[in-house]
C-alpha positions as CSV (number, residue, x, y, z in Angstrom):
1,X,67.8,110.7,198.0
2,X,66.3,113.7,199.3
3,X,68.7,116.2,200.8
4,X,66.4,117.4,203.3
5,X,65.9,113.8,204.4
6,X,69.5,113.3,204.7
7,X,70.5,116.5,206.8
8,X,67.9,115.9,209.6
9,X,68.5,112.1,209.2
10,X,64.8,111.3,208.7
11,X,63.8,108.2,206.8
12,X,63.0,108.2,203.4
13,X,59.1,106.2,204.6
14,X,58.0,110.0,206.8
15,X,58.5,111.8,203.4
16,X,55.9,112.2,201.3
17,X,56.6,110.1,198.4
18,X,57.8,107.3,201.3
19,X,53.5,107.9,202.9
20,X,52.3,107.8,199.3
21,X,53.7,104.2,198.7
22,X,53.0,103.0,202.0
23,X,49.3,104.0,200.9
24,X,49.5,103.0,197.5
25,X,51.1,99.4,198.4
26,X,48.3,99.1,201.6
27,X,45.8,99.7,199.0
28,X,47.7,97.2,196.7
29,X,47.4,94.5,199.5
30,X,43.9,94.9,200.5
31,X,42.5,94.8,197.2
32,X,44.4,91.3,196.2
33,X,42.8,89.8,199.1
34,X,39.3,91.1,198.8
35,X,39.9,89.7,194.9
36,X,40.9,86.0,196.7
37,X,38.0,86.5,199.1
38,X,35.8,87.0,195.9
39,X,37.3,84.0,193.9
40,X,37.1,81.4,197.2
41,X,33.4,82.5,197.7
42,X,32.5,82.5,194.0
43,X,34.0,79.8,192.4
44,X,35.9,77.1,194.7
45,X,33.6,77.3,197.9
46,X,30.4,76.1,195.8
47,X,31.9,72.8,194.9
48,X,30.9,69.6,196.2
49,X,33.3,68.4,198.6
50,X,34.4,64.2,198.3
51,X,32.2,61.9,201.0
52,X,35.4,61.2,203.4
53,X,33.0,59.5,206.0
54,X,35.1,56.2,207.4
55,X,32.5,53.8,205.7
56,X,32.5,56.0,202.1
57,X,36.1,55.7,202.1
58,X,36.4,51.8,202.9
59,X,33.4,51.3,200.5
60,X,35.8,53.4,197.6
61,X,38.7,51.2,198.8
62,X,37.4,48.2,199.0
63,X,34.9,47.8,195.7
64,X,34.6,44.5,193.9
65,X,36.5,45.3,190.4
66,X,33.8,45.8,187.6
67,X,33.1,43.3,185.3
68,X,35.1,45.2,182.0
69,X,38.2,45.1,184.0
70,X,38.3,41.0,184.6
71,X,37.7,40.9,180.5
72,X,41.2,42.1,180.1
């Protein structure tokens, strides 16, 4: 601990080395979600998203079984 911090009582975070993480760990933060910003846009935003219209999902649910399955 600093002993000039601890005579005047001043928290460790108004010293220098408290401002330099404060930036450092901002900096830290910001650039981990500008990298998930990049990965949404890049690679999970292009794919095609399922048909969950009311008559796609009865027409999913209720499908006649194909003719391979009734063979077993």
């Amino acid at each position: 601990m600093d002993t000039a911090a601890a005579t005047t009582g001043r928290s460790w975070f108004r010293s220098r080395g408290g401002q330099r993480f404060g930036r450092e760990f901002a900096a830290i933060v910001i650039l981990k979600l500008f990298a998930l910003l990049l990965i949404w846009f890049v690679c999970i935003r292009p794919q095609p998203r399922a048909d969950t219209a009311p008559a796609a999902v009865a027409d999913h649910l209720l499908a006649p079984a194909t003719e391979a399955a009734h063979d077993r």
